[in-house]
Backbone as ProteinMPNN parsed JSONL, in Angstrom:
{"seq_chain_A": "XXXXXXXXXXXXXXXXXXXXXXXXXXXXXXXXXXXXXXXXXXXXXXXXXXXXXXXXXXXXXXXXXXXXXXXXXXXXXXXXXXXXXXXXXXXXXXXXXXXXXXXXXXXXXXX", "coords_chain_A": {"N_chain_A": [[107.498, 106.517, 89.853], [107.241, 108.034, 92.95], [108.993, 109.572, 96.164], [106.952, 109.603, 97.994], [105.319, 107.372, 97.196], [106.803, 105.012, 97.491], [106.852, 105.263, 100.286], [103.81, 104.543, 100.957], [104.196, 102.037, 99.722], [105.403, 100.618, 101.51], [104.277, 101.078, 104.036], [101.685, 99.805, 103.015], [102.801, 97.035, 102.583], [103.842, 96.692, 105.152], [101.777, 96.696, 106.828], [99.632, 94.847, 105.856], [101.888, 92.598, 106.778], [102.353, 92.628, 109.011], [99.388, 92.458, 110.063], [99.315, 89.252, 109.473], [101.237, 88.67, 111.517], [100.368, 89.576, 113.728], [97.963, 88.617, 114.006], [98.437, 85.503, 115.192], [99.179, 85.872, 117.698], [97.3, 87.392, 118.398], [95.002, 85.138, 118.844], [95.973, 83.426, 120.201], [96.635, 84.839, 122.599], [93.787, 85.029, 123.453], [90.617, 86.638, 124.518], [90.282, 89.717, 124.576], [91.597, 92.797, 126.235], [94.45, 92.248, 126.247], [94.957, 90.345, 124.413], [94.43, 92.529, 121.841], [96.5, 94.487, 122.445], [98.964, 92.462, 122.164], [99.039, 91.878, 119.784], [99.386, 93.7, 118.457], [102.135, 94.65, 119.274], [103.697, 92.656, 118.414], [103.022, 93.058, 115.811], [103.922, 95.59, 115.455], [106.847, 95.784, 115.511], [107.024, 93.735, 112.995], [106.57, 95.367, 111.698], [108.19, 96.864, 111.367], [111.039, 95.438, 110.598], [110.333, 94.261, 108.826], [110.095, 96.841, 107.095], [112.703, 97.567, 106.824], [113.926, 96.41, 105.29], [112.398, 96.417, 103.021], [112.1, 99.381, 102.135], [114.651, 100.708, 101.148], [115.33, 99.093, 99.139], [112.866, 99.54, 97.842], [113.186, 101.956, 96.869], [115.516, 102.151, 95.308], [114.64, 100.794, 92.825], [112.847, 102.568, 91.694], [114.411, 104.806, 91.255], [115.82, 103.436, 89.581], [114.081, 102.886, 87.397], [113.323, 105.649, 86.954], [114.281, 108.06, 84.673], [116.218, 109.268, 85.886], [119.547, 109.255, 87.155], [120.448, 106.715, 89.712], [121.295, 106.501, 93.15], [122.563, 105.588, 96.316], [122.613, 107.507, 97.825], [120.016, 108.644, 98.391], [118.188, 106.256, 98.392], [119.753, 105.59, 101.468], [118.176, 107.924, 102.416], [115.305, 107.733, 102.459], [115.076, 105.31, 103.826], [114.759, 105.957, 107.017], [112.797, 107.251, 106.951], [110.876, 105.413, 105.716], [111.284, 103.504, 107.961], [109.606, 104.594, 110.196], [107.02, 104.97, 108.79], [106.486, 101.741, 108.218], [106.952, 101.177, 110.847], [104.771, 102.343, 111.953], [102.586, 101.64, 110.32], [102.537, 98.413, 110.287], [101.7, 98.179, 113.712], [99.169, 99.731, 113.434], [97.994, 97.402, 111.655], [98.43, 95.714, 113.301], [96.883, 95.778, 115.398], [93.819, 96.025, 114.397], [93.719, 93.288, 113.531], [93.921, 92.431, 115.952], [91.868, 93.713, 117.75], [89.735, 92.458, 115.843], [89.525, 90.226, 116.248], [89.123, 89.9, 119.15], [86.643, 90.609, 119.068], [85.082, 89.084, 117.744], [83.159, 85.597, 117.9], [84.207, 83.046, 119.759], [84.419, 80.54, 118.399], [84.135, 81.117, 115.929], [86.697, 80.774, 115.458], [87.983, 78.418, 116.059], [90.216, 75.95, 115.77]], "CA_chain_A": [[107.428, 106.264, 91.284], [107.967, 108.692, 93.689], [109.192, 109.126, 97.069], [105.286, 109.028, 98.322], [104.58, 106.316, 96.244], [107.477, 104.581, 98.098], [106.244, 105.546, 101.627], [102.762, 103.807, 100.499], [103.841, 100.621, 99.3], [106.044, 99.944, 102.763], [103.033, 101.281, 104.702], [101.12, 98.772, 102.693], [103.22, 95.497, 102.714], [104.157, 96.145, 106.623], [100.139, 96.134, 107.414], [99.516, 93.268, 105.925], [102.893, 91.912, 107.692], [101.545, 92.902, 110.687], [98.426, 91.661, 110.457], [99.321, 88.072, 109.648], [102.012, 88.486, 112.743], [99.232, 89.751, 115.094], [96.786, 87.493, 114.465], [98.673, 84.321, 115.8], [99.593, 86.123, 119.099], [96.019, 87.743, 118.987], [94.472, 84.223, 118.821], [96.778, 83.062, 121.825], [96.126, 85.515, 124.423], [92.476, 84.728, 123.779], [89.942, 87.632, 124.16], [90.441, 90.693, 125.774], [92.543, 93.732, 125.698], [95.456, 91.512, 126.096], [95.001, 90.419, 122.751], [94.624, 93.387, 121.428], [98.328, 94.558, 122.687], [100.248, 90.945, 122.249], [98.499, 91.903, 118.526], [99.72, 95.515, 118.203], [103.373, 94.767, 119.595], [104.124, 91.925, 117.46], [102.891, 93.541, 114.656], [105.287, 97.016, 115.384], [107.813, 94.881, 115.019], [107.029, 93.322, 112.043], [106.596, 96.718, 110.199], [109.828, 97.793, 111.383], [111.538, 94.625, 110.08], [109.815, 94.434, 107.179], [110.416, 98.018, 106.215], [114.293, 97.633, 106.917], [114.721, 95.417, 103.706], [112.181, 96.53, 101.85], [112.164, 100.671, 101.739], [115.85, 101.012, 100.355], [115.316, 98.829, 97.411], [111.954, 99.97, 96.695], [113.525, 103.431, 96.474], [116.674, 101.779, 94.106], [113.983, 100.047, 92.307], [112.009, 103.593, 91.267], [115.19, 105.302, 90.793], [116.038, 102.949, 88.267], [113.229, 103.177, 86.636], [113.242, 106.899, 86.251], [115.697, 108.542, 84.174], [117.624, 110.312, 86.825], [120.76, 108.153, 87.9], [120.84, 105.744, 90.466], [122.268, 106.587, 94.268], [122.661, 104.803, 97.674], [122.376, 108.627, 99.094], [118.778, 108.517, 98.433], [118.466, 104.997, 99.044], [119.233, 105.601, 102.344], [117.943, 108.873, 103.002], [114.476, 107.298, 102.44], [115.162, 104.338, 104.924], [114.452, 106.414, 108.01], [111.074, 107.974, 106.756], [110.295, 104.283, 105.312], [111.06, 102.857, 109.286], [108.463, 105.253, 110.835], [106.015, 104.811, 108.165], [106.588, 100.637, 108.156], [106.501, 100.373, 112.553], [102.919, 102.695, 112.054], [101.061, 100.487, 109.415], [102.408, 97.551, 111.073], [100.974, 98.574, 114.61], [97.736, 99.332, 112.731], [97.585, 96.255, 111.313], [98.408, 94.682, 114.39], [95.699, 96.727, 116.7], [93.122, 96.043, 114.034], [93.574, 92.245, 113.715], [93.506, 91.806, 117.337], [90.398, 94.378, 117.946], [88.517, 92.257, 115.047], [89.587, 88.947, 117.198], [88.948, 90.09, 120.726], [85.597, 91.257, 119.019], [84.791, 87.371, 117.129], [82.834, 84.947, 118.946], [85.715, 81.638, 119.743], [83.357, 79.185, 117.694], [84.911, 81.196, 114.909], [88.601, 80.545, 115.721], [88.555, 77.274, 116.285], [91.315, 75.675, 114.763]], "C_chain_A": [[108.113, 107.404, 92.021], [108.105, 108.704, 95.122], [107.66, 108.968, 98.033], [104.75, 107.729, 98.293], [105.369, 104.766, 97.48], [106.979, 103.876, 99.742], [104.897, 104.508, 101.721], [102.955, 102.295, 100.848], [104.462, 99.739, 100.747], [105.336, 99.994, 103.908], [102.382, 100.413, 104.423], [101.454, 97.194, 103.263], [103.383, 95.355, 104.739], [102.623, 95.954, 107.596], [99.949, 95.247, 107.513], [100.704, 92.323, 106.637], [102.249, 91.554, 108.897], [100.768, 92.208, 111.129], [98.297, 90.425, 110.499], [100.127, 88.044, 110.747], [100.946, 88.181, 113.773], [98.313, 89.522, 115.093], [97.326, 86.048, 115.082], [99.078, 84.556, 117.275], [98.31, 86.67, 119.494], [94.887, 86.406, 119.24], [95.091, 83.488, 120.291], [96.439, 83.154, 123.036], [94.497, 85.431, 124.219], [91.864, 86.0, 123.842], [90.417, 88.467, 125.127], [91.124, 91.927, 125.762], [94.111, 93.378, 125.495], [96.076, 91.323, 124.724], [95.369, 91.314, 121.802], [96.243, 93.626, 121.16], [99.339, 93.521, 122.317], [100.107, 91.388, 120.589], [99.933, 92.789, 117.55], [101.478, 95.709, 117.902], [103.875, 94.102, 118.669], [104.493, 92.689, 115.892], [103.558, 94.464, 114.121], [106.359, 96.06, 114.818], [107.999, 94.225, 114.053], [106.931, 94.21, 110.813], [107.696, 97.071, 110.045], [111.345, 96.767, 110.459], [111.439, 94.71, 108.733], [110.347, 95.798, 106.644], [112.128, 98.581, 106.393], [114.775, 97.054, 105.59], [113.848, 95.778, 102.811], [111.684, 98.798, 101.333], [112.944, 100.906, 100.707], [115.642, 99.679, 99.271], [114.281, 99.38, 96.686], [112.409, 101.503, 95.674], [114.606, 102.773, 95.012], [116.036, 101.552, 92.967], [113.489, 101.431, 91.019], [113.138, 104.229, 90.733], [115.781, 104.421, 89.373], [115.163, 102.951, 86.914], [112.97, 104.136, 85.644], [114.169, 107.21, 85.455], [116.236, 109.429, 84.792], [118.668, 109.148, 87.47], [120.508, 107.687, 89.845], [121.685, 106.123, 91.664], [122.142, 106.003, 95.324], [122.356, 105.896, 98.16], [120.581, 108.549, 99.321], [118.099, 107.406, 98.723], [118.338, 105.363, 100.821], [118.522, 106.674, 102.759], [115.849, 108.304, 103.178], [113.855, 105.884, 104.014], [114.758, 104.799, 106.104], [112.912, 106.887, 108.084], [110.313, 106.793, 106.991], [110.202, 103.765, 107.044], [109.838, 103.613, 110.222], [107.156, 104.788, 110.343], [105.572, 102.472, 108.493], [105.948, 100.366, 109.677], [104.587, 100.842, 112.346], [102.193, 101.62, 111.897], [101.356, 99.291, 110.25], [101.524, 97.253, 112.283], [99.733, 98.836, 114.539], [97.209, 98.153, 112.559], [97.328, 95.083, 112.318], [96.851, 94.822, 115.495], [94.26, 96.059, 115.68], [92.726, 94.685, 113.618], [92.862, 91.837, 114.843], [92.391, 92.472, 117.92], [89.452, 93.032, 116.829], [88.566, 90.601, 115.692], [88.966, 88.804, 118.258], [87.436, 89.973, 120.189], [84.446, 89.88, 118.801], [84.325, 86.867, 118.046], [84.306, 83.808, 118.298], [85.065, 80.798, 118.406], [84.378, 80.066, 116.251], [86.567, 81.224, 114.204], [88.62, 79.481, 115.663], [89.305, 76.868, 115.075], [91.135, 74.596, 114.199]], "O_chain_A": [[109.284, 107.725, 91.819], [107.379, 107.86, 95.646], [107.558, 107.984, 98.765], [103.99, 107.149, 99.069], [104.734, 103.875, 98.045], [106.824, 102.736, 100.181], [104.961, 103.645, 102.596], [102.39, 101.564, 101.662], [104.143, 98.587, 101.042], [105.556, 99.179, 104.804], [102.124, 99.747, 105.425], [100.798, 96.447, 103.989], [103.148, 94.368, 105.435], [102.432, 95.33, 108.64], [99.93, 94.558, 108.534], [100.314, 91.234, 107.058], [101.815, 90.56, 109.48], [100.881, 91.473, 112.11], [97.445, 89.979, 111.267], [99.744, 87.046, 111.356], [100.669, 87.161, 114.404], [97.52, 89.954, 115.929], [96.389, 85.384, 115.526], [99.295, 83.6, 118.019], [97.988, 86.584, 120.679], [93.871, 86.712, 119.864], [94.411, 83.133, 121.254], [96.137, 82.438, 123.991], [93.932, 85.959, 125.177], [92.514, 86.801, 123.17], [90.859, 88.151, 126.232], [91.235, 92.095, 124.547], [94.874, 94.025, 124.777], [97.06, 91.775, 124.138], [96.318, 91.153, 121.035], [96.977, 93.245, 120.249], [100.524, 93.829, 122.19], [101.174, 91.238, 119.993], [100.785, 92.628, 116.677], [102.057, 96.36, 117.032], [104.591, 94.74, 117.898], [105.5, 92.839, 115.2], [103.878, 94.549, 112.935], [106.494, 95.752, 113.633], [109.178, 93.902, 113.904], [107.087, 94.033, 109.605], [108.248, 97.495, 109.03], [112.321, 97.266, 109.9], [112.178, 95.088, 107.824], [111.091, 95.74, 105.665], [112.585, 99.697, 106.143], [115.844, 97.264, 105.018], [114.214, 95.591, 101.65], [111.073, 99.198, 100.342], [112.522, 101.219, 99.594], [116.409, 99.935, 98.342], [114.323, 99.695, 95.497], [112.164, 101.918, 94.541], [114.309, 103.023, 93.844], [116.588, 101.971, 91.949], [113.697, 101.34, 89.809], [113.023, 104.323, 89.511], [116.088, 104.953, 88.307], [115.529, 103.003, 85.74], [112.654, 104.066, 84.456], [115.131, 106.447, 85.545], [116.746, 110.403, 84.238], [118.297, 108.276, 88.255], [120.452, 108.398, 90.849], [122.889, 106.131, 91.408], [120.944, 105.72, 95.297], [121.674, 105.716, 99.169], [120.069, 108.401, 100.431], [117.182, 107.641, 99.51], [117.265, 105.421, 101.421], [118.025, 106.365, 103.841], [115.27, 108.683, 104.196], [112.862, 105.711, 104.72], [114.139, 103.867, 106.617], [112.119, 106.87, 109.025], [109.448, 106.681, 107.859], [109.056, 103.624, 107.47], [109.208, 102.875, 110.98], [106.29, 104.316, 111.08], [104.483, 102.078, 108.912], [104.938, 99.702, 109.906], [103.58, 100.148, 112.489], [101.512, 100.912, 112.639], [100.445, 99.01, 111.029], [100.695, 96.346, 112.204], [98.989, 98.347, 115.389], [96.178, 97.772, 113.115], [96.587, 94.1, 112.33], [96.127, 94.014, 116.077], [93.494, 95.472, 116.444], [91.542, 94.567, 113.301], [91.794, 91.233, 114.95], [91.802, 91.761, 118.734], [88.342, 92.762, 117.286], [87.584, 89.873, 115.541], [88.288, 87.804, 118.493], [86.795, 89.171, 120.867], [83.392, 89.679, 119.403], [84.682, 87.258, 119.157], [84.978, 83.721, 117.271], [85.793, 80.657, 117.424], [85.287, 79.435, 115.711], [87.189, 81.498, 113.178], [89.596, 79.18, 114.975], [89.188, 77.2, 113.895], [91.932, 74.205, 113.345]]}, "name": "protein", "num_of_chains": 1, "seq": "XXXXXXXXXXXXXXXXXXXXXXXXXXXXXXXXXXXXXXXXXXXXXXXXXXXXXXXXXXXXXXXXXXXXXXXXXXXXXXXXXXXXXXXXXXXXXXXXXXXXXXXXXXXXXXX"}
């Protein structure tokens, strides 16, 4: 695992975060560009969360793995990349929920 690999998987998990966030606020505001945004925002937020707890272990995780010793410096030095990368995919995930909502006829929402 390397620090790429890292970047990836927190890009990954905070999408899908995202996207289950910003579909219950994109279902809310109902159709429209509204949606969209209530989608998008949520969803930032849920990457950024998400990729606060789970960057710095994935990194501990890989480092353990490898055979090079084990540090918190790298740990965190990763954490800052991982929060950029995490709010993105999130915000993706969020924008692309609530675009494929806004887009849905209702009949297929109903709850």
């Amino acid at each position: 695992m390397t620090g790429v690999t890292v970047y990836s998987l927190v890009a990954a998990i905070a999408a899908v975060l995202g996207m289950i966030a910003g579909r219950v606020f994109a279902i809310e505001f109902g159709r429209g560009l509204k949606s969209i945004f209530a989608a998008a925002y949520i969803a930032a937020g849920v990457g950024l969360m998400s990729s606060i707890m789970i960057g710095p272990i994935l990194t501990l995780v890989a480092q353990y793995l490898s055979s090079e010793t084990t540090t918190w410096f790298d740990a965190l030095e990763v954490a800052g990349t991982s929060l950029l990368w995490g709010t993105a995919a999130g915000a993706a995930g969020g924008t692309a929920i609530g675009m494929a909502i806004a887009v849905l006829p209702s009949r297929w929402l109903a709850r």
